[in-house]
Gaussian input, Z-matrix of N, CA and C with variables (Angstrom, degrees):
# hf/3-21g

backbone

0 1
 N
 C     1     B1
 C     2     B2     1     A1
 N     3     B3     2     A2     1     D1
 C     4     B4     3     A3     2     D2
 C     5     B5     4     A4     3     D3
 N     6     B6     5     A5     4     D4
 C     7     B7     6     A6     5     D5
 C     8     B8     7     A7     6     D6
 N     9     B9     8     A8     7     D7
 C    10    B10     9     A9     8     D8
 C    11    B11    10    A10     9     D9
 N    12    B12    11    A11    10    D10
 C    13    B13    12    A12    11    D11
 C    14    B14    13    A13    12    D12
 N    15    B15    14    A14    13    D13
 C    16    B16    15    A15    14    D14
 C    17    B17    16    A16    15    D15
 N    18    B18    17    A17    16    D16
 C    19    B19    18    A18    17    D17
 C    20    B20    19    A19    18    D18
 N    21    B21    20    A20    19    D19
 C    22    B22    21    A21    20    D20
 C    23    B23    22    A22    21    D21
 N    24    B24    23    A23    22    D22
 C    25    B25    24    A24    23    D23
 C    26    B26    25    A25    24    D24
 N    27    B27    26    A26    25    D25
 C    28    B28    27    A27    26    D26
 C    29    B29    28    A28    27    D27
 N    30    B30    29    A29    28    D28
 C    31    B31    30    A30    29    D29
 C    32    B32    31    A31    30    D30
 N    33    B33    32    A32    31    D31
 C    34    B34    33    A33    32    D32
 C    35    B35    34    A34    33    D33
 N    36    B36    35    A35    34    D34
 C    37    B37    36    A36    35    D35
 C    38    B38    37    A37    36    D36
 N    39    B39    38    A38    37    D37
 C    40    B40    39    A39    38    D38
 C    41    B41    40    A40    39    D39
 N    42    B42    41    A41    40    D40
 C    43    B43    42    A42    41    D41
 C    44    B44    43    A43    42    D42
 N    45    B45    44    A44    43    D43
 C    46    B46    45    A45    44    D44
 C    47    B47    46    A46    45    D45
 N    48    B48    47    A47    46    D46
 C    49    B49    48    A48    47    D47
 C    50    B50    49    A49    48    D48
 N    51    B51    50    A50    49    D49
 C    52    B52    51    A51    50    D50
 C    53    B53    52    A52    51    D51
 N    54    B54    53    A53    52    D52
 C    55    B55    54    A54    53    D53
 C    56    B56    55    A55    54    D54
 N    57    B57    56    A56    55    D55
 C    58    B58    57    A57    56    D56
 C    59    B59    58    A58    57    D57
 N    60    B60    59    A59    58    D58
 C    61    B61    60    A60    59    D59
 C    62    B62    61    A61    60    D60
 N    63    B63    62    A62    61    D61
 C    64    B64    63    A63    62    D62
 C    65    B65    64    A64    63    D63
 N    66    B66    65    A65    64    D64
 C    67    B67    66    A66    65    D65
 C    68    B68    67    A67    66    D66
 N    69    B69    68    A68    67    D67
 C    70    B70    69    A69    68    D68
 C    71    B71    70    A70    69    D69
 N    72    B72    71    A71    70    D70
 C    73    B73    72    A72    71    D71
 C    74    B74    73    A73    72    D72
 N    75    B75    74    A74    73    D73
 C    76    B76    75    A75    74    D74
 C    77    B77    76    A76    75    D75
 N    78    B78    77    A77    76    D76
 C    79    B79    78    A78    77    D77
 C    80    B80    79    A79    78    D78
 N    81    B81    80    A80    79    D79
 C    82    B82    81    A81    80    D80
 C    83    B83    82    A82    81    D81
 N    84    B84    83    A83    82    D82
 C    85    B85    84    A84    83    D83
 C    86    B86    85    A85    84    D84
 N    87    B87    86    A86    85    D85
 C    88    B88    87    A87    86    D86
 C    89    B89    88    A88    87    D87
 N    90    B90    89    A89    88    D88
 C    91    B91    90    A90    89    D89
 C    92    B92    91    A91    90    D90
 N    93    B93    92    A92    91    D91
 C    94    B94    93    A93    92    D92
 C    95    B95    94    A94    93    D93
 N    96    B96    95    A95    94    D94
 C    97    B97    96    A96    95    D95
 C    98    B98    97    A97    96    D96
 N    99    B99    98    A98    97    D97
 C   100   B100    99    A99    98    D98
 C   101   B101   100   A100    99    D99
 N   102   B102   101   A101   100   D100
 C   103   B103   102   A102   101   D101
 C   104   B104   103   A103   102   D102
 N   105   B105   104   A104   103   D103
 C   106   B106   105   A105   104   D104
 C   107   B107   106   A106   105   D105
 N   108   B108   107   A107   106   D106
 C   109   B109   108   A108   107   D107
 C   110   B110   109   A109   108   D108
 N   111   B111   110   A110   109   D109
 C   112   B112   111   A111   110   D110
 C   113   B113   112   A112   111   D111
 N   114   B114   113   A113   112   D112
 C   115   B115   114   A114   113   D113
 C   116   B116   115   A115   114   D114
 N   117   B117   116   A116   115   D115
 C   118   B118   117   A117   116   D116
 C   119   B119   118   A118   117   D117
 N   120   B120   119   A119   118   D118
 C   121   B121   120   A120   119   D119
 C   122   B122   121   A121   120   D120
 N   123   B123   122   A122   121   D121
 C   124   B124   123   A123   122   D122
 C   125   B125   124   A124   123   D123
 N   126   B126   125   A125   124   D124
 C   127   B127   126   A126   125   D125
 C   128   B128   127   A127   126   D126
 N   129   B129   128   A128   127   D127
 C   130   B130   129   A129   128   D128
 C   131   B131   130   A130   129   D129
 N   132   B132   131   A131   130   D130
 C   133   B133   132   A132   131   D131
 C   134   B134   133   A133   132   D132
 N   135   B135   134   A134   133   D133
 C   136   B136   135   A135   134   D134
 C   137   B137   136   A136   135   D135
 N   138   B138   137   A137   136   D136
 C   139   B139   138   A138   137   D137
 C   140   B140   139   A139   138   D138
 N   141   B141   140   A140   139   D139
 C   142   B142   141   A141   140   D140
 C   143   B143   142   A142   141   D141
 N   144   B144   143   A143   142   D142
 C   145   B145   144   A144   143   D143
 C   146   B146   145   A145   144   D144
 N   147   B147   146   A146   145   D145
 C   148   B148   147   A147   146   D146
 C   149   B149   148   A148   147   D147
 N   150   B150   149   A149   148   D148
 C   151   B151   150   A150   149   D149
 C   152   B152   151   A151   150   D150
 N   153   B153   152   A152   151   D151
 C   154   B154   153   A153   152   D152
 C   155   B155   154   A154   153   D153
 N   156   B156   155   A155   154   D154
 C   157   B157   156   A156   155   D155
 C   158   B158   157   A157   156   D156
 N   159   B159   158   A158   157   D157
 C   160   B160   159   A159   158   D158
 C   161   B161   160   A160   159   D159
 N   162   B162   161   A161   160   D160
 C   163   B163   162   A162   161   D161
 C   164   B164   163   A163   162   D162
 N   165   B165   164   A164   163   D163
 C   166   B166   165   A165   164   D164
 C   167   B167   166   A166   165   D165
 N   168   B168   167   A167   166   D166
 C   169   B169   168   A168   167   D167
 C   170   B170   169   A169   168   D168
 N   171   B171   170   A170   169   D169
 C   172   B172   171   A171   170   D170
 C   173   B173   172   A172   171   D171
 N   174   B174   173   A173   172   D172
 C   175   B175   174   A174   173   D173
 C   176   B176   175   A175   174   D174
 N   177   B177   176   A176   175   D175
 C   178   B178   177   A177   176   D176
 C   179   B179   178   A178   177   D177
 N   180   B180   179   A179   178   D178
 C   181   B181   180   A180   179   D179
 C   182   B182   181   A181   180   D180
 N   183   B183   182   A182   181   D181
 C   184   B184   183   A183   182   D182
 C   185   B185   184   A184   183   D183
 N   186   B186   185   A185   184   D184
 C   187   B187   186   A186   185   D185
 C   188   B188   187   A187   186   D186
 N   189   B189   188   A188   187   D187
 C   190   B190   189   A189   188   D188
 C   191   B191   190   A190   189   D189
 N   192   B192   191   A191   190   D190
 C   193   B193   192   A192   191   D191
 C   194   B194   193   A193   192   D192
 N   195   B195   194   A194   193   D193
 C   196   B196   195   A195   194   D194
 C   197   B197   196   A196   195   D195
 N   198   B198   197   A197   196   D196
 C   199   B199   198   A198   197   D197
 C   200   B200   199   A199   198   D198
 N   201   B201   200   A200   199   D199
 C   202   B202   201   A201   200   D200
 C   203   B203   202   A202   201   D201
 N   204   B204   203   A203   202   D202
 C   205   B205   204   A204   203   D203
 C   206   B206   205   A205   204   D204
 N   207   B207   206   A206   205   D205
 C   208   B208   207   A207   206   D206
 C   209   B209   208   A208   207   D207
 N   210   B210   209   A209   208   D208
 C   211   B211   210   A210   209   D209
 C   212   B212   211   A211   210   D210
 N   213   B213   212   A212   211   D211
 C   214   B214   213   A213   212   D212
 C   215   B215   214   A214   213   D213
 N   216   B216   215   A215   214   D214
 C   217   B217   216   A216   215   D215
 C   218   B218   217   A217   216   D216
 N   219   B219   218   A218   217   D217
 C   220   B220   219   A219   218   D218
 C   221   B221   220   A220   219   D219
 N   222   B222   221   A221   220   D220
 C   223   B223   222   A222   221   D221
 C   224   B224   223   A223   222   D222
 N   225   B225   224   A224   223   D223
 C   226   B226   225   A225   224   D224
 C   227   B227   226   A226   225   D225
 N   228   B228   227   A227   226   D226
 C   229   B229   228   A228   227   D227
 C   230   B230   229   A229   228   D228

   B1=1.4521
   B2=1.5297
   B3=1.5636
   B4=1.0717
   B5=1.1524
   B6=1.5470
   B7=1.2254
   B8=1.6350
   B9=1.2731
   B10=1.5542
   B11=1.5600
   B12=1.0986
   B13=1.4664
   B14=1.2954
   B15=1.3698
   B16=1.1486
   B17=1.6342
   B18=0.9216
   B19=1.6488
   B20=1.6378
   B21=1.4745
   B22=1.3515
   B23=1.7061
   B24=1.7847
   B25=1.5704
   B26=1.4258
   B27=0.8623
   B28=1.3903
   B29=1.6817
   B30=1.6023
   B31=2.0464
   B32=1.6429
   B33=1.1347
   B34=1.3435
   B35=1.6569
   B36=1.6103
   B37=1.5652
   B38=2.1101
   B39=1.2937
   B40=0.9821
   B41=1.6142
   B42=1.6495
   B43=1.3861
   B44=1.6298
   B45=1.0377
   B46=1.6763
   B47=2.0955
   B48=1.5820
   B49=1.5708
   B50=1.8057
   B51=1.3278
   B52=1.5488
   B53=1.2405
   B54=1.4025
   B55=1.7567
   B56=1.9860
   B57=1.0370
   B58=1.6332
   B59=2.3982
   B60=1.4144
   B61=1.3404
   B62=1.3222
   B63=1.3277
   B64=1.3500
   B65=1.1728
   B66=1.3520
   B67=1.3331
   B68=1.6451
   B69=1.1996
   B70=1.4456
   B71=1.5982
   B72=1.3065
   B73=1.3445
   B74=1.7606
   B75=1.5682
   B76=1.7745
   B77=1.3528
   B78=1.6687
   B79=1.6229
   B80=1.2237
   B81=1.6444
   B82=1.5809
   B83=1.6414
   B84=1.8666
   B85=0.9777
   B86=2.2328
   B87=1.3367
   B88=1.2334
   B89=1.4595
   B90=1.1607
   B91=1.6992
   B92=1.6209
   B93=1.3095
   B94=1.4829
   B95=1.2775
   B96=1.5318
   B97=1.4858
   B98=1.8699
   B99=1.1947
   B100=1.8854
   B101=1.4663
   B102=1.3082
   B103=1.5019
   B104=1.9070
   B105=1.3927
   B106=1.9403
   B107=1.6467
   B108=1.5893
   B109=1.4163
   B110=1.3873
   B111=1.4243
   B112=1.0322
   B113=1.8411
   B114=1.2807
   B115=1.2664
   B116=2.0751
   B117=1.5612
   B118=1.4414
   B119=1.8913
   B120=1.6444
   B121=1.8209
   B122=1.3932
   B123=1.3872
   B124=1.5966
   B125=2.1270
   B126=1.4520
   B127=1.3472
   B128=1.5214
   B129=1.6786
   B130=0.9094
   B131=1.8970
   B132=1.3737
   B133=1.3511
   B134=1.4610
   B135=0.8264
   B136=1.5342
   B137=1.5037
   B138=0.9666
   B139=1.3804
   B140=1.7177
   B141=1.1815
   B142=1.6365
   B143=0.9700
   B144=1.9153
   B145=1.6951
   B146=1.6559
   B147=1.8136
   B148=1.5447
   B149=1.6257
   B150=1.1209
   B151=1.5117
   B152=1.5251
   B153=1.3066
   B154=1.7000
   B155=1.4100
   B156=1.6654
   B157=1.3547
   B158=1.6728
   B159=1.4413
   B160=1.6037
   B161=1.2145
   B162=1.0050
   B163=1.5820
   B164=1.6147
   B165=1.6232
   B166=1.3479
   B167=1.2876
   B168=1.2560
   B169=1.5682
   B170=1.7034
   B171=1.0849
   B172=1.6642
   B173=1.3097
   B174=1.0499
   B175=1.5656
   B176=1.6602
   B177=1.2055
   B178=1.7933
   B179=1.5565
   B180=1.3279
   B181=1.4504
   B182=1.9404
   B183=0.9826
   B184=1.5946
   B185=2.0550
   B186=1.0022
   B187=1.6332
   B188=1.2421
   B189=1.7148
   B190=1.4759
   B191=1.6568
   B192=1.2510
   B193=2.1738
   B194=1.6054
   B195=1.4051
   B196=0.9977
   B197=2.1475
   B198=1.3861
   B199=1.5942
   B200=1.2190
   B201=1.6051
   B202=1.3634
   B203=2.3007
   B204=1.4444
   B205=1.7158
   B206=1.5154
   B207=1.6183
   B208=1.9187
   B209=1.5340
   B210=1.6148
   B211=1.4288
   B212=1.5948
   B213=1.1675
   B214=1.4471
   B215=1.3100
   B216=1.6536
   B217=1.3697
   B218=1.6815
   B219=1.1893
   B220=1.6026
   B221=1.7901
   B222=1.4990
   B223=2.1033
   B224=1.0522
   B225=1.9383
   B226=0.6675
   B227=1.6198
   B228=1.3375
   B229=0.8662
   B230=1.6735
   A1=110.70
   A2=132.87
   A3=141.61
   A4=116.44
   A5=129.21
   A6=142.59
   A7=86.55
   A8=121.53
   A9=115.70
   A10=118.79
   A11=125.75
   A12=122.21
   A13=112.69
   A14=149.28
   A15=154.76
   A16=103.97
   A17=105.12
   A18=106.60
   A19=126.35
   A20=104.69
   A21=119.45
   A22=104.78
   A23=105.98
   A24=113.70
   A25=100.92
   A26=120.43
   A27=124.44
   A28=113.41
   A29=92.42
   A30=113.26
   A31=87.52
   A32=132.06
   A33=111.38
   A34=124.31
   A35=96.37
   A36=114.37
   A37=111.47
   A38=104.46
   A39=97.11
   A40=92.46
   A41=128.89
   A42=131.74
   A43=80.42
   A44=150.77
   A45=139.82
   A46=108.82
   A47=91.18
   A48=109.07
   A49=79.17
   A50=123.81
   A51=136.33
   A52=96.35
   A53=136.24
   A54=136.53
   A55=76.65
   A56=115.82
   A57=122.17
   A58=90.82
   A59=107.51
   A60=103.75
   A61=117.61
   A62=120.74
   A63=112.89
   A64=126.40
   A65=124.67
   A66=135.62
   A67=134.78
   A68=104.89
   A69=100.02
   A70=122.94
   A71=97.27
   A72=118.15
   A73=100.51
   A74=89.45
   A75=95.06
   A76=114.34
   A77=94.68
   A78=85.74
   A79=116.39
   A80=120.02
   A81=121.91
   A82=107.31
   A83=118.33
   A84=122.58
   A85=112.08
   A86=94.00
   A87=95.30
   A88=134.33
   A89=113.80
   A90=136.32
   A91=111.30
   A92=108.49
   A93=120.88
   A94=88.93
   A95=91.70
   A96=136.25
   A97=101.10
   A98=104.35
   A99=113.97
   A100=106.02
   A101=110.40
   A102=138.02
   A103=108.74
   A104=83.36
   A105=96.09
   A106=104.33
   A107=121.31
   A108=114.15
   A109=139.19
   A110=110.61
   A111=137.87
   A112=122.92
   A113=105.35
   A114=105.21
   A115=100.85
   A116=87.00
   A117=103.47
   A118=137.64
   A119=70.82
   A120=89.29
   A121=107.21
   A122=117.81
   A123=128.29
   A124=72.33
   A125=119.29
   A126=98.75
   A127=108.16
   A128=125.44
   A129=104.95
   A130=148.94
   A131=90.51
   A132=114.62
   A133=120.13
   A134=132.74
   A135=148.49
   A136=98.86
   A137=130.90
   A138=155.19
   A139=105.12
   A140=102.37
   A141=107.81
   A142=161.88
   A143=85.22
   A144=112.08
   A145=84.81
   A146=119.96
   A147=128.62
   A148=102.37
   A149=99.48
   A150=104.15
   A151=133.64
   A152=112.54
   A153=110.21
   A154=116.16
   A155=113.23
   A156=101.08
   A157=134.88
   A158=103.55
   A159=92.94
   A160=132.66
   A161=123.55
   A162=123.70
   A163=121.57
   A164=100.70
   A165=90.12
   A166=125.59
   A167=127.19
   A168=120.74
   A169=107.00
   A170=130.57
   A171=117.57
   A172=111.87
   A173=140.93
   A174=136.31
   A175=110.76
   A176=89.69
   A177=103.41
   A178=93.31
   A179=133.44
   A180=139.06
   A181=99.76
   A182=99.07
   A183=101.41
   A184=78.90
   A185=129.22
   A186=129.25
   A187=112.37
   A188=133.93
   A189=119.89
   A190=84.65
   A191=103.59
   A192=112.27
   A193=96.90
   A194=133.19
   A195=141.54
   A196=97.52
   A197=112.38
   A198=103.32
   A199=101.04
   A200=128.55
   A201=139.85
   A202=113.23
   A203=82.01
   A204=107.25
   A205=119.41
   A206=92.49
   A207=98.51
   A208=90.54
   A209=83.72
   A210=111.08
   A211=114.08
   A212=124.66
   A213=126.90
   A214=104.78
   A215=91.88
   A216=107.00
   A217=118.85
   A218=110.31
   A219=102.25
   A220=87.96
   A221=100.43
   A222=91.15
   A223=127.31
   A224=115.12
   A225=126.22
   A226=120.86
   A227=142.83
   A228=166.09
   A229=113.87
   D1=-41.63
   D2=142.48
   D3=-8.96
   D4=-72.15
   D5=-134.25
   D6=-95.18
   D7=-55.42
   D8=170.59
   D9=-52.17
   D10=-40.95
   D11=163.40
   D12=-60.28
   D13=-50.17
   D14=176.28
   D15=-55.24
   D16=-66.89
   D17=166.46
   D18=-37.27
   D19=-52.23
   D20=-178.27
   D21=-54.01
   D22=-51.37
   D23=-166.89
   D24=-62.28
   D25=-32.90
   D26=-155.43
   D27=-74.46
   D28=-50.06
   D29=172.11
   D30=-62.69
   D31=-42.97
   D32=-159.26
   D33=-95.76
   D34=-14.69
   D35=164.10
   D36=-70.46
   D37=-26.56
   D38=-154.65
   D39=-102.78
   D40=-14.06
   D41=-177.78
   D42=-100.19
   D43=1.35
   D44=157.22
   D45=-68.75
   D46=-52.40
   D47=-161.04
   D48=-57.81
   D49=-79.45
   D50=-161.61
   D51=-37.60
   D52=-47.44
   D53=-154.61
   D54=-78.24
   D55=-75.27
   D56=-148.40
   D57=-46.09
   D58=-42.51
   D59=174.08
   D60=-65.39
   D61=-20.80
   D62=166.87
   D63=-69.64
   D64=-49.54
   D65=153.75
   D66=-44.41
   D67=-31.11
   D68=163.51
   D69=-76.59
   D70=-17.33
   D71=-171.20
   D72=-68.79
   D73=-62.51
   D74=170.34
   D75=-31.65
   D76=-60.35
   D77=-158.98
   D78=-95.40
   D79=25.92
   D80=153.06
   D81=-71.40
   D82=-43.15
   D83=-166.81
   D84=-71.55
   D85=-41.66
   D86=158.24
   D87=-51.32
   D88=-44.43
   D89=171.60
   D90=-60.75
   D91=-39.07
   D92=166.20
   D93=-40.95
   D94=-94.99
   D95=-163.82
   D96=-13.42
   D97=-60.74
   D98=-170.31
   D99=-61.44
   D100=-55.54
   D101=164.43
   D102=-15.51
   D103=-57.72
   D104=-172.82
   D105=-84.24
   D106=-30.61
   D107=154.43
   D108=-50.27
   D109=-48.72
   D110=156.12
   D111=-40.30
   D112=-36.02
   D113=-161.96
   D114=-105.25
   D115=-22.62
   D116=159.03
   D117=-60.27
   D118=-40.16
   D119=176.71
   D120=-69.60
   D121=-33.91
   D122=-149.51
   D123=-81.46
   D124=-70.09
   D125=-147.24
   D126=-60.92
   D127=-14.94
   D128=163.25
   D129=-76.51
   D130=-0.18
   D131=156.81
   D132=-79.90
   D133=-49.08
   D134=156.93
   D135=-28.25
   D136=-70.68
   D137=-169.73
   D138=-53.50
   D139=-61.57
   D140=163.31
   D141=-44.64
   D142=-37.29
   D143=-173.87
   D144=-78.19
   D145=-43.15
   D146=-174.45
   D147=-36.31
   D148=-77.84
   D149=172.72
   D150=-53.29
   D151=-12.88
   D152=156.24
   D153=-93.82
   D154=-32.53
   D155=151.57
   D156=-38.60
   D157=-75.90
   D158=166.13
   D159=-53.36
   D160=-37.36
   D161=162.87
   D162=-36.92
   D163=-53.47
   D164=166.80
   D165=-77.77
   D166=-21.41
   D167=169.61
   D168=-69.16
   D169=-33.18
   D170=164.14
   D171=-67.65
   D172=-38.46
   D173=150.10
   D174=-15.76
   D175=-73.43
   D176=-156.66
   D177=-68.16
   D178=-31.15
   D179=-167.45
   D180=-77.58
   D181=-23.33
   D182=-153.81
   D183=-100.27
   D184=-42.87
   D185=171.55
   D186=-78.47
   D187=7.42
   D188=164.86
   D189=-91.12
   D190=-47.01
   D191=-164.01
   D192=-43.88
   D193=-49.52
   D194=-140.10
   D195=-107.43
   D196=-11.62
   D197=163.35
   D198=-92.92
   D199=-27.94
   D200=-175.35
   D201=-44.93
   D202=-51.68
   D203=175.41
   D204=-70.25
   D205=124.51
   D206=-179.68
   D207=-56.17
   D208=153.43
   D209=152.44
   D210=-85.48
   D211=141.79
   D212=164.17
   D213=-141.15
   D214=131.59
   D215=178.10
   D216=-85.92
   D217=-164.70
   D218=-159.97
   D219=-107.70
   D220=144.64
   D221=158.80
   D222=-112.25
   D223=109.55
   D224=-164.15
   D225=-65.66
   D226=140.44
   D227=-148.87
   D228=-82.07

């Protein structure tokens, strides 16, 4: 009866160790996985702020051009 208990702990210590290696395994690949989202999200922010940057400098470029220009009024009739 011994020898079957010893046996038993042993299949089940060692299908514990394999399950717990599987799982870390996962969640190295997961950790990747977020890791490369993460670093994805960031350049697409990067990318954005670029483009609200220029945006506002054509703003301000397009409102010096436009104090630069007479006004003319209309003749009224």
């Amino acid at each position: 009866m011994k020898i079957i208990k010893r046996l038993a702990e042993r299949v089940l210590r060692d299908d514990f160790i394999y399950l717990e290696r599987k799982v870390a395994e996962k969640v190295s690949e997961l950790s990747k996985e977020y890791q490369e989202i993460i670093e994805e999200r960031d350049k697409t922010i990067v990318g954005l702020k670029t483009v609200i940057e220029n945006q506002k400098a054509d703003i301000l470029k397009l409102r010096k051009q436009a104090e630069k220009r007479p006004h003319f009024k209309r003749k009224r009739k």
